[in-house]
N, CA, C and O atoms as a GROMACS GRO file, in nm:
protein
  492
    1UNK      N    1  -0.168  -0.903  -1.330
    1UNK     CA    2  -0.290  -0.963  -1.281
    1UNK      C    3  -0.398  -0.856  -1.281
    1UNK      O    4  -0.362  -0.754  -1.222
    2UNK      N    5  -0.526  -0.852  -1.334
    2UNK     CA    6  -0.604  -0.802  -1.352
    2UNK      C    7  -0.710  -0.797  -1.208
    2UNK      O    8  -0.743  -0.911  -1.175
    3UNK      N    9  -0.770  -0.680  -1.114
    3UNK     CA   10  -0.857  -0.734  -1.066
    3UNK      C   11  -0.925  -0.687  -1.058
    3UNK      O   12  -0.926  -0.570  -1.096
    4UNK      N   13  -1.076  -0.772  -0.979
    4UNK     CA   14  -1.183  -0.682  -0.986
    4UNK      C   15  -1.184  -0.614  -0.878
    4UNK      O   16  -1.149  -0.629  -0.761
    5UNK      N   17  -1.270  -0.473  -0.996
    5UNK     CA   18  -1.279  -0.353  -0.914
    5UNK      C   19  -1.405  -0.354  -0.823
    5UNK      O   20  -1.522  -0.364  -0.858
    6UNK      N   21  -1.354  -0.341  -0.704
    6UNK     CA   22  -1.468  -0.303  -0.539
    6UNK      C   23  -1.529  -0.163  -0.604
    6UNK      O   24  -1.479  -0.091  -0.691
    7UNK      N   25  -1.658  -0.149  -0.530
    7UNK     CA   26  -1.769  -0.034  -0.566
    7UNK      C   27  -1.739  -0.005  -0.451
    7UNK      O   28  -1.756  -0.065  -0.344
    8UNK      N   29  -1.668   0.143  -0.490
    8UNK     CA   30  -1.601   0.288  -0.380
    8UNK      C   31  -1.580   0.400  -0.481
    8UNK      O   32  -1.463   0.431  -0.508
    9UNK      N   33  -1.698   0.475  -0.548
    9UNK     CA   34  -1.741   0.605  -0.594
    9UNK      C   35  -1.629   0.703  -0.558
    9UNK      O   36  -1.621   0.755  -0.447
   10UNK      N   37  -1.531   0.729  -0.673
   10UNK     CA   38  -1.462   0.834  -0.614
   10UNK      C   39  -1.313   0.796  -0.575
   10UNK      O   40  -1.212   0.861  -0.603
   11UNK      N   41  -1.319   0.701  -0.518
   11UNK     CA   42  -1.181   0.636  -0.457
   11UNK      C   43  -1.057   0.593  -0.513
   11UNK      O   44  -1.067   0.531  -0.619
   12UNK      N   45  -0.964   0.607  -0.475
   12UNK     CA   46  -0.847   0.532  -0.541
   12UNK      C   47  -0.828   0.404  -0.549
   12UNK      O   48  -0.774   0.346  -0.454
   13UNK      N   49  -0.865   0.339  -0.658
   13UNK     CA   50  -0.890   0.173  -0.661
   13UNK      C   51  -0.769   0.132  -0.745
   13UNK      O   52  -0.724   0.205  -0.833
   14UNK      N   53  -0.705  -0.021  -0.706
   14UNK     CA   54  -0.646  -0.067  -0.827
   14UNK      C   55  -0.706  -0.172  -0.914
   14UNK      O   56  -0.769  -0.268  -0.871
   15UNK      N   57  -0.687  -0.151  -1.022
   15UNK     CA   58  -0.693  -0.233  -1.111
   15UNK      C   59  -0.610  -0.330  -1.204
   15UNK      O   60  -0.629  -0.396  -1.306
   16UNK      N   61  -0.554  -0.317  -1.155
   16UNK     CA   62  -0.446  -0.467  -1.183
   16UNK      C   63  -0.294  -0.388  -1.120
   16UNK      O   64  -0.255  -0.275  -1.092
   17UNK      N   65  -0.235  -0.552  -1.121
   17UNK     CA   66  -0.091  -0.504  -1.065
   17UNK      C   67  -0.021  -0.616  -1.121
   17UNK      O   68  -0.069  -0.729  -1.130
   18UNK      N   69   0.118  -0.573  -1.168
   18UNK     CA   70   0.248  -0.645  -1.259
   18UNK      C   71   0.352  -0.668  -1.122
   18UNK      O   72   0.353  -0.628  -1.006
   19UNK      N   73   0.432  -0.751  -1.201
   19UNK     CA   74   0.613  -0.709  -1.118
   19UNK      C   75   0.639  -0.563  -1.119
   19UNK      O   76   0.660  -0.513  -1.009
   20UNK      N   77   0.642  -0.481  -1.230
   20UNK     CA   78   0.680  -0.392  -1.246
   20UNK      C   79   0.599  -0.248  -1.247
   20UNK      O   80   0.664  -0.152  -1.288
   21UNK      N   81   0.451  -0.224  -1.203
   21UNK     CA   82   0.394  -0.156  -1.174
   21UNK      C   83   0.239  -0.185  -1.141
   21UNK      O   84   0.206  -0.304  -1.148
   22UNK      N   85   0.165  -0.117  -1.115
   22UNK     CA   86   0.049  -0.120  -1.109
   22UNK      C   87  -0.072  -0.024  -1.178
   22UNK      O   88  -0.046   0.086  -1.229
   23UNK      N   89  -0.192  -0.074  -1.172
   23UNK     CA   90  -0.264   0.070  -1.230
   23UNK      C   91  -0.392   0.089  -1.125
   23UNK      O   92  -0.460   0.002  -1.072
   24UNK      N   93  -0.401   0.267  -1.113
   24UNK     CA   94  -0.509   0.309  -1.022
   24UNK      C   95  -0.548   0.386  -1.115
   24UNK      O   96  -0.485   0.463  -1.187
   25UNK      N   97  -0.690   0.352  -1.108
   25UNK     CA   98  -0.802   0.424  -1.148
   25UNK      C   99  -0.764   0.404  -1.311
   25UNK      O  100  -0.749   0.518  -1.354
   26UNK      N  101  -0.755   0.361  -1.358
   26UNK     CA  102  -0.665   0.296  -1.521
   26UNK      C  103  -0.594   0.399  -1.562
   26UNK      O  104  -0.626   0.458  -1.666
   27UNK      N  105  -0.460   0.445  -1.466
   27UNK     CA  106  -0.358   0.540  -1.478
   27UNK      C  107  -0.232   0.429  -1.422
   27UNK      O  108  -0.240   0.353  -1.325
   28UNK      N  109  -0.124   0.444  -1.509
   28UNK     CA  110  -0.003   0.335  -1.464
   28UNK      C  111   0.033   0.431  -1.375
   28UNK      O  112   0.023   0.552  -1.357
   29UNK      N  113   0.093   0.302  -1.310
   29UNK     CA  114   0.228   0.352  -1.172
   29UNK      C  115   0.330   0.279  -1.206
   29UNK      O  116   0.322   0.173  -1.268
   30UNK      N  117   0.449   0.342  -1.160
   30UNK     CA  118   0.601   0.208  -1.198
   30UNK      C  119   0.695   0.258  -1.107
   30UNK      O  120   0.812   0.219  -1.099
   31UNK      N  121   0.641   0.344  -1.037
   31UNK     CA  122   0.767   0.321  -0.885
   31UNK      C  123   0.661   0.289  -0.788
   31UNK      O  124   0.544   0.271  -0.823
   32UNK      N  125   0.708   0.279  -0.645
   32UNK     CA  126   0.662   0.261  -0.526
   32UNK      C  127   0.589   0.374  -0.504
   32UNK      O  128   0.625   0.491  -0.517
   33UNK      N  129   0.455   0.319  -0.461
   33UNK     CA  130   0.376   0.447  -0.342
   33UNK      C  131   0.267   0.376  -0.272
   33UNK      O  132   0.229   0.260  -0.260
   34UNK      N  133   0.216   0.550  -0.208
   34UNK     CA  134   0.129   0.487  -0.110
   34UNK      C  135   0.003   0.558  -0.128
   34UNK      O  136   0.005   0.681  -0.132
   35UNK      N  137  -0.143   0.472  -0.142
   35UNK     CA  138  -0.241   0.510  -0.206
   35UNK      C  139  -0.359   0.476  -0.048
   35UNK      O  140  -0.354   0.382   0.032
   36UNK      N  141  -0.436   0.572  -0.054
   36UNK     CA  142  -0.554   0.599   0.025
   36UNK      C  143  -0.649   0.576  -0.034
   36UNK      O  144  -0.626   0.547  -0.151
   37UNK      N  145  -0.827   0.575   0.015
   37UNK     CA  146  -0.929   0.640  -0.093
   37UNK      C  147  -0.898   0.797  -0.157
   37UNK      O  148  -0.929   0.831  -0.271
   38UNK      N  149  -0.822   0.894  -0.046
   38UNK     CA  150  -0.850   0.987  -0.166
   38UNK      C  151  -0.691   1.058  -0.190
   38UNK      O  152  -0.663   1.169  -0.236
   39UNK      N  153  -0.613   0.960  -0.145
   39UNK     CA  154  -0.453   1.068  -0.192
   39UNK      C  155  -0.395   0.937  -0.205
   39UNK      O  156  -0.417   0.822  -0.167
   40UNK      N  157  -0.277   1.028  -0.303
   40UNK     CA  158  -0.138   0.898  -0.403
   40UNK      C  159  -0.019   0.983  -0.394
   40UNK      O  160   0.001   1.088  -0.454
   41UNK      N  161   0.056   0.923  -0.312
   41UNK     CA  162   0.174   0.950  -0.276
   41UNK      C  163   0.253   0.904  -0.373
   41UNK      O  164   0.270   0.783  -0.367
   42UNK      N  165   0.321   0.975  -0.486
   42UNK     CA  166   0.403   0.903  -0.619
   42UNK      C  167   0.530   0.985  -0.656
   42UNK      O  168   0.519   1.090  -0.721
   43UNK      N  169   0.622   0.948  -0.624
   43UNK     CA  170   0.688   0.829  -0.608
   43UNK      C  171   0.678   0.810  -0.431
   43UNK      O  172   0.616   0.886  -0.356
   44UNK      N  173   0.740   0.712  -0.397
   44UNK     CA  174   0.760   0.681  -0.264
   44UNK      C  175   0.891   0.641  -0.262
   44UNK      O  176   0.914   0.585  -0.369
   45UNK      N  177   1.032   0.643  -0.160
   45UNK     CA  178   1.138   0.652  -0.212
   45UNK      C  179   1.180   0.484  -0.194
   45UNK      O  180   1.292   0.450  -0.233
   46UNK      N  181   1.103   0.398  -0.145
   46UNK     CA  182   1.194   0.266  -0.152
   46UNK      C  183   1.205   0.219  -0.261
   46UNK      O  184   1.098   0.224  -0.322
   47UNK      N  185   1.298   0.168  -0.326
   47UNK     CA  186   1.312   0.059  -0.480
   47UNK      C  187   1.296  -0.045  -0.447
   47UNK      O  188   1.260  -0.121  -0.537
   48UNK      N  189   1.312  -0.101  -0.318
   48UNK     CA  190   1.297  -0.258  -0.297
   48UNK      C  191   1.212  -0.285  -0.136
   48UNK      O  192   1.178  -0.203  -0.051
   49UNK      N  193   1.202  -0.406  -0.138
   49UNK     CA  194   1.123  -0.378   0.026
   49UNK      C  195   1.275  -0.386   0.116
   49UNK      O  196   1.250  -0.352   0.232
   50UNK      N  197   1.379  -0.412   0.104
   50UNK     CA  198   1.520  -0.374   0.167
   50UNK      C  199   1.579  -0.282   0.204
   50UNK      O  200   1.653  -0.279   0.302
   51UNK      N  201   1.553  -0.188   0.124
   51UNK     CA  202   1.532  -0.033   0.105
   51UNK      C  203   1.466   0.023   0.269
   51UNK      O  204   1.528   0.083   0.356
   52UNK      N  205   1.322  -0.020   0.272
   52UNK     CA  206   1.221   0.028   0.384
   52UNK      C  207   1.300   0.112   0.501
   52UNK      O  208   1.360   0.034   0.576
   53UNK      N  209   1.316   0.243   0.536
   53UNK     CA  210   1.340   0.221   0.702
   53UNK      C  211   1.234   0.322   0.749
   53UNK      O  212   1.160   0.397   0.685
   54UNK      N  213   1.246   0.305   0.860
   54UNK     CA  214   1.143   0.390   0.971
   54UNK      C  215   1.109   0.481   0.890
   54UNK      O  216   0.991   0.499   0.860
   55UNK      N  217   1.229   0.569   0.833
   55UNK     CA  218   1.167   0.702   0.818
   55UNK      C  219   1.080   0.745   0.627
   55UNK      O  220   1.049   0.849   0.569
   56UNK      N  221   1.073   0.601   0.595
   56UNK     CA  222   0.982   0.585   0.467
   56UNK      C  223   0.851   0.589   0.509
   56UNK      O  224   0.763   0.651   0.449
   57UNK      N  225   0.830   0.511   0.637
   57UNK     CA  226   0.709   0.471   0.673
   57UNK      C  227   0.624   0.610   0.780
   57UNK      O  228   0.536   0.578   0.860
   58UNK      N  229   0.661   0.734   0.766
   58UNK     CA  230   0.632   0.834   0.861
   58UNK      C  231   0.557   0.894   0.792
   58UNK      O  232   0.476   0.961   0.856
   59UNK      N  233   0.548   0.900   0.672
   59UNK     CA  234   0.408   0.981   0.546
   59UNK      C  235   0.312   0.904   0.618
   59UNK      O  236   0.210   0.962   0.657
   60UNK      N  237   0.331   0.772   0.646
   60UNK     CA  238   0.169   0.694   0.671
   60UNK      C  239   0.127   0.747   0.772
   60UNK      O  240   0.011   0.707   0.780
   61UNK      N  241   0.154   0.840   0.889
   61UNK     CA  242   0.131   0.879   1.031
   61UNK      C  243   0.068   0.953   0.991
   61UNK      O  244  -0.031   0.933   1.061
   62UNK      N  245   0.030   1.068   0.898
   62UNK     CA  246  -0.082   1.152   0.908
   62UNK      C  247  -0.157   1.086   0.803
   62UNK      O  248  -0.225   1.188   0.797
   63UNK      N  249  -0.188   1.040   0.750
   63UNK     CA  250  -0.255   0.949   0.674
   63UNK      C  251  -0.434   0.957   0.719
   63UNK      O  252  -0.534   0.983   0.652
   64UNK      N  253  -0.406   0.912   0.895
   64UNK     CA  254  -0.542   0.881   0.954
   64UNK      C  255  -0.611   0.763   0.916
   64UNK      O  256  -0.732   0.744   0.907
   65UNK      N  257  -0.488   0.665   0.887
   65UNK     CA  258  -0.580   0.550   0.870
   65UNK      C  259  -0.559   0.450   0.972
   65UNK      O  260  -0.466   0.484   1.045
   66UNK      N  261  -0.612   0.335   1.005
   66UNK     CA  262  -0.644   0.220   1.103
   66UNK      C  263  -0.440   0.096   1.047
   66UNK      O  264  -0.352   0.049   1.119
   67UNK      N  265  -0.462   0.096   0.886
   67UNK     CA  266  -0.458   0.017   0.904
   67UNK      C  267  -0.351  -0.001   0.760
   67UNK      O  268  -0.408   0.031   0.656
   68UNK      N  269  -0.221  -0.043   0.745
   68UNK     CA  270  -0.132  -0.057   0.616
   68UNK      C  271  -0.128  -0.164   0.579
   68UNK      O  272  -0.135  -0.246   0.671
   69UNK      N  273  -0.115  -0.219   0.451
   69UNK     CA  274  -0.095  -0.331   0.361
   69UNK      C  275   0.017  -0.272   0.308
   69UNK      O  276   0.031  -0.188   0.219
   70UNK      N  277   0.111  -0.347   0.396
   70UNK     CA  278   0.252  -0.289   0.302
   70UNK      C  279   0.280  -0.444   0.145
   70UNK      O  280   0.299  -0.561   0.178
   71UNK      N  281   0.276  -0.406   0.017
   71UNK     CA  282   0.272  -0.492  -0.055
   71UNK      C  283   0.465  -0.454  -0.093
   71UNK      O  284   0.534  -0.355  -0.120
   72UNK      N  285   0.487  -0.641  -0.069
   72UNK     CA  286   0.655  -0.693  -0.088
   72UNK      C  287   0.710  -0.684  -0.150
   72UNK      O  288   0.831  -0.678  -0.129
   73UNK      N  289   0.642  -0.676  -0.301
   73UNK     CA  290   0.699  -0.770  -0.454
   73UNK      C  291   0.582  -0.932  -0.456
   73UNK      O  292   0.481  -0.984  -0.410
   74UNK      N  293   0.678  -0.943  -0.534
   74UNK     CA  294   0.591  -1.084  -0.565
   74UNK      C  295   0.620  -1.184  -0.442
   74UNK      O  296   0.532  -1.270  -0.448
   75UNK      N  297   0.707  -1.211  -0.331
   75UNK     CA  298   0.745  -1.273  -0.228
   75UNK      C  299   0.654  -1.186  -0.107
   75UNK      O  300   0.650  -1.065  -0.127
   76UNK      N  301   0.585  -1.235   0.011
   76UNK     CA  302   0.557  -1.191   0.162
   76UNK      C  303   0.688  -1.198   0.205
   76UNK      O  304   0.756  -1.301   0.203
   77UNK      N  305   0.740  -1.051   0.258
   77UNK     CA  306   0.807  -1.034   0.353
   77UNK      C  307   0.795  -0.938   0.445
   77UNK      O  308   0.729  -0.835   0.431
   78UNK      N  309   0.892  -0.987   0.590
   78UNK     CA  310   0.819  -0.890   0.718
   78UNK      C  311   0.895  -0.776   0.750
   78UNK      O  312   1.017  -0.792   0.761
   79UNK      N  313   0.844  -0.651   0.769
   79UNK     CA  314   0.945  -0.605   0.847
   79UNK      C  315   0.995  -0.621   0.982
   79UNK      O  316   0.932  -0.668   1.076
   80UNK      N  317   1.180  -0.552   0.982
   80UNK     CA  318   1.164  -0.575   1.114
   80UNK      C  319   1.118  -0.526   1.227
   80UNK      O  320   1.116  -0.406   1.200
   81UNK      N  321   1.073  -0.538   1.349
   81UNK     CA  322   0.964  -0.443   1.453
   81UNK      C  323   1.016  -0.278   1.442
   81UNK      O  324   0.945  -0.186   1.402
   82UNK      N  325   1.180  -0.263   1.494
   82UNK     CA  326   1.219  -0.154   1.492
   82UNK      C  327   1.181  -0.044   1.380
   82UNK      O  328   1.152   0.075   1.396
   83UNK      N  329   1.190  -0.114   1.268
   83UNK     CA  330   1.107  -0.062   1.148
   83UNK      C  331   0.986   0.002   1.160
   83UNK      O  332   0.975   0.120   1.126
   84UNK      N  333   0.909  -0.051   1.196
   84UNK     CA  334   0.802  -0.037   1.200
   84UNK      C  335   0.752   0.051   1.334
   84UNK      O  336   0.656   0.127   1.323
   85UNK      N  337   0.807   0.037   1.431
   85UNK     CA  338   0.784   0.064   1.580
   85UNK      C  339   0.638   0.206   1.582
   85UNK      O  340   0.537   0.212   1.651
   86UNK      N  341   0.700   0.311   1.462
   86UNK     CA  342   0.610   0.393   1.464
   86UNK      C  343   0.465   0.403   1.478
   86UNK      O  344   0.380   0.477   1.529
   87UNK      N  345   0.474   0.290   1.409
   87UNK     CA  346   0.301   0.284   1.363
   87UNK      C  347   0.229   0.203   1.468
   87UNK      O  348   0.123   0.234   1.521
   88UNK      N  349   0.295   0.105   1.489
   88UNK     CA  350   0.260   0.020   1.622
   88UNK      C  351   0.202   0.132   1.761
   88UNK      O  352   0.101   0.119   1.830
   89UNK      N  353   0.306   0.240   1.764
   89UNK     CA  354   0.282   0.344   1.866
   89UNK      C  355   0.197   0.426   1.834
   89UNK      O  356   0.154   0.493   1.929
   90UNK      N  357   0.149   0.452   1.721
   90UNK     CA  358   0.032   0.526   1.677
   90UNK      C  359  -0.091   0.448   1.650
   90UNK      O  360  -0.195   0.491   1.601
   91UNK      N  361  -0.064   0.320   1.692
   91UNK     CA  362  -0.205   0.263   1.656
   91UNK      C  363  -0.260   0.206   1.529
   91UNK      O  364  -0.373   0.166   1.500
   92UNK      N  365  -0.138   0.214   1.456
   92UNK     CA  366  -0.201   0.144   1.335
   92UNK      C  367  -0.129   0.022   1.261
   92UNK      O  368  -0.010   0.008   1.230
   93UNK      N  369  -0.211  -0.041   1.246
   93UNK     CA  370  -0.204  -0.216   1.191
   93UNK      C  371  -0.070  -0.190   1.117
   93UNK      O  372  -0.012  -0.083   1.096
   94UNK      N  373  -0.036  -0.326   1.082
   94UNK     CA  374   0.059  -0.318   0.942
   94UNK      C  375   0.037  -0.469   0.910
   94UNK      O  376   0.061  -0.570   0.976
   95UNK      N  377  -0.010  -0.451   0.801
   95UNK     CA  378  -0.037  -0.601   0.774
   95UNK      C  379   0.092  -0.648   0.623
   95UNK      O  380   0.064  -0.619   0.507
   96UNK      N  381   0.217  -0.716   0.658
   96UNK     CA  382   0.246  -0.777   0.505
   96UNK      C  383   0.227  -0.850   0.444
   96UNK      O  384   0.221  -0.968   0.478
   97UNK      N  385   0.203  -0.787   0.279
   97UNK     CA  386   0.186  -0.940   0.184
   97UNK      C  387   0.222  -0.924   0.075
   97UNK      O  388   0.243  -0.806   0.045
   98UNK      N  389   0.245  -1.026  -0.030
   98UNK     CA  390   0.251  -1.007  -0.143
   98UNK      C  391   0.184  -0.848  -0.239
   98UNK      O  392   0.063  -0.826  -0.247
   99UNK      N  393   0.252  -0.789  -0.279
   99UNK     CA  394   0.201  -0.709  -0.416
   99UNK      C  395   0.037  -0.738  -0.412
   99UNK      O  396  -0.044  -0.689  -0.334
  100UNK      N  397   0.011  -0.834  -0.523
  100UNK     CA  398  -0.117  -0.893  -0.588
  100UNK      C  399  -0.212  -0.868  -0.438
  100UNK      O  400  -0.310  -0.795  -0.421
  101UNK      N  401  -0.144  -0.954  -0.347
  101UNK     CA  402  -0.276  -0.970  -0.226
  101UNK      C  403  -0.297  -0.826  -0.170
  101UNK      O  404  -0.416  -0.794  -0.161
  102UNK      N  405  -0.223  -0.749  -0.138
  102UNK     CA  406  -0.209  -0.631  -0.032
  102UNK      C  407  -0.282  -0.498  -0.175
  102UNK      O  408  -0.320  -0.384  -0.148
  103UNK      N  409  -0.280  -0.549  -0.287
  103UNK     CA  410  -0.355  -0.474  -0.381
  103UNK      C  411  -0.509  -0.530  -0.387
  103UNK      O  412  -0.578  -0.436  -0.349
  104UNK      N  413  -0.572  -0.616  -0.410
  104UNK     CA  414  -0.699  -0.693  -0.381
  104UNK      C  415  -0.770  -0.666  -0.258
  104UNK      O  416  -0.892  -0.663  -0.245
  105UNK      N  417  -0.644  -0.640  -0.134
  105UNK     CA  418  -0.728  -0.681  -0.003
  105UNK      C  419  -0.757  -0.502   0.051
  105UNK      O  420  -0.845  -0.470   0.131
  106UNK      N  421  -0.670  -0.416  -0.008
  106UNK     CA  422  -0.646  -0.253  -0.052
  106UNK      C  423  -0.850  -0.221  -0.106
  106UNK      O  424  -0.931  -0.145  -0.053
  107UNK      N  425  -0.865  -0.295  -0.197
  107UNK     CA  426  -0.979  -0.245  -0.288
  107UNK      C  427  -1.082  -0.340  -0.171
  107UNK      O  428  -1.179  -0.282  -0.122
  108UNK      N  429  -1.068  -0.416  -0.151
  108UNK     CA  430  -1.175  -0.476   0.001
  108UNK      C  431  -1.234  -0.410   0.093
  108UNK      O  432  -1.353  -0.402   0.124
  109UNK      N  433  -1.116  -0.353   0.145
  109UNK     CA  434  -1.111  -0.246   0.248
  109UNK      C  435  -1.178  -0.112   0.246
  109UNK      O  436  -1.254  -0.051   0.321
  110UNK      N  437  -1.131  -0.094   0.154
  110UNK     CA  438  -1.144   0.080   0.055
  110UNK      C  439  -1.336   0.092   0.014
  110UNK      O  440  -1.401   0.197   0.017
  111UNK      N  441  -1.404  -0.080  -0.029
  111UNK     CA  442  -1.500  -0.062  -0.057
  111UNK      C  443  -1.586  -0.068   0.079
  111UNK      O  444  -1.687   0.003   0.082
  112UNK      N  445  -1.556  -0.142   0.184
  112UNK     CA  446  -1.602  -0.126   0.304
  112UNK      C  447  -1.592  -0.034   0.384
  112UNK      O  448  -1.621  -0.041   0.503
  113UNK      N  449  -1.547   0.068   0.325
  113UNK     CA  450  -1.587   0.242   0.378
  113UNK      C  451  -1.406   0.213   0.520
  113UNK      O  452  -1.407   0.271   0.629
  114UNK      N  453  -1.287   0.123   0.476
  114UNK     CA  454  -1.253   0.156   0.631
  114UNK      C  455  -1.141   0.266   0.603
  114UNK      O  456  -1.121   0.321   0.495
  115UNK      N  457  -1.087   0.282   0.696
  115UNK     CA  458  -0.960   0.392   0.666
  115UNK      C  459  -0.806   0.290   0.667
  115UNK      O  460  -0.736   0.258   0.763
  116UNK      N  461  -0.790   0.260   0.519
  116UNK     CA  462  -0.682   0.187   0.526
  116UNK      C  463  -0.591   0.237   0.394
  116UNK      O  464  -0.633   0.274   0.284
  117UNK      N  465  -0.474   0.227   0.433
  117UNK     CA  466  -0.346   0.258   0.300
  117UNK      C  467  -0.306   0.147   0.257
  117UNK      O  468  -0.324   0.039   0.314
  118UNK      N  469  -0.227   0.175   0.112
  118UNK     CA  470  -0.156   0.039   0.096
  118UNK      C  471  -0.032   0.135   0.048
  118UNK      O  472  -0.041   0.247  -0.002
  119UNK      N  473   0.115   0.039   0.086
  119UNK     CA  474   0.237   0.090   0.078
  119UNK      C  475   0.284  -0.010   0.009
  119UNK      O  476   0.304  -0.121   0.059
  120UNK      N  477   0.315   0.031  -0.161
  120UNK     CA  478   0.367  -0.096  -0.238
  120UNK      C  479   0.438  -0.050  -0.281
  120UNK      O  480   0.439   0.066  -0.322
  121UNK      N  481   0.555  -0.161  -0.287
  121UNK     CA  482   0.690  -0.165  -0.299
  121UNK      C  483   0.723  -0.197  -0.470
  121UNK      O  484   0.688  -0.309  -0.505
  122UNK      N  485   0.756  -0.152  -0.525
  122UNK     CA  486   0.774  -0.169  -0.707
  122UNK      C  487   0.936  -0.191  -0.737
  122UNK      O  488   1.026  -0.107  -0.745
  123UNK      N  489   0.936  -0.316  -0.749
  123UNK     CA  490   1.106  -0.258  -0.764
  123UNK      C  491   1.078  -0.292  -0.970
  123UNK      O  492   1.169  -0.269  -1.049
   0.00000   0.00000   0.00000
């Protein structure tokens, strides 16, 4: 899926995303990571969103952002709280969704100046 690119000078934007990878800044990706406006965490170690535990999700703690779009695969799925507990205690969102959406809503965010990551899952 191809999308359009948000106006954020500089930033780590995507521009389309597959089953099997994505592209930032029109550079492929084909494992899992986790992308900011200005850092790309590559690889990231989950292969699947099953994979996920707590201690995948602890790069995002210095991050300094508000707010994660963890993207699923092509299915929305949740984690479970314990999973997650970290971020909850640090204050920051976790929003799940599909791949496609949590990549779109990534470049939304990113162009509205906020401090948000996206954590996508590539299997």
């Amino acid at each position: 899926m191809k999308l359009n690119l948000a106006s954020a000078p500089g930033a780590h934007l995507f521009n389309a995303c597959a089953g099997d990878h994505v592209l930032i800044n029109q550079v492929r990706h084909d494992t899992s990571l986790i992308v900011t406006r200005d850092r790309l965490i590559a690889p990231w170690r989950p292969l699947d969103f099953a994979a996920i535990t707590a201690a995948d999700l602890e790069p995002i703690l210095a991050l300094g952002c508000d707010i994660v779009l963890l993207g699923t695969g092509p299915r929305q799925h949740f984690l479970h709280p314990g999973v997650a507990r970290a971020l909850s205690a640090a204050g920051i969102g976790l929003e799940s969704m599909n791949t496609a959406a949590a990549c779109r809503t990534y470049n939304i965010l990113v162009s509205e100046d906020r401090k948000v990551a996206a954590a996508i899952v590539l299997a």
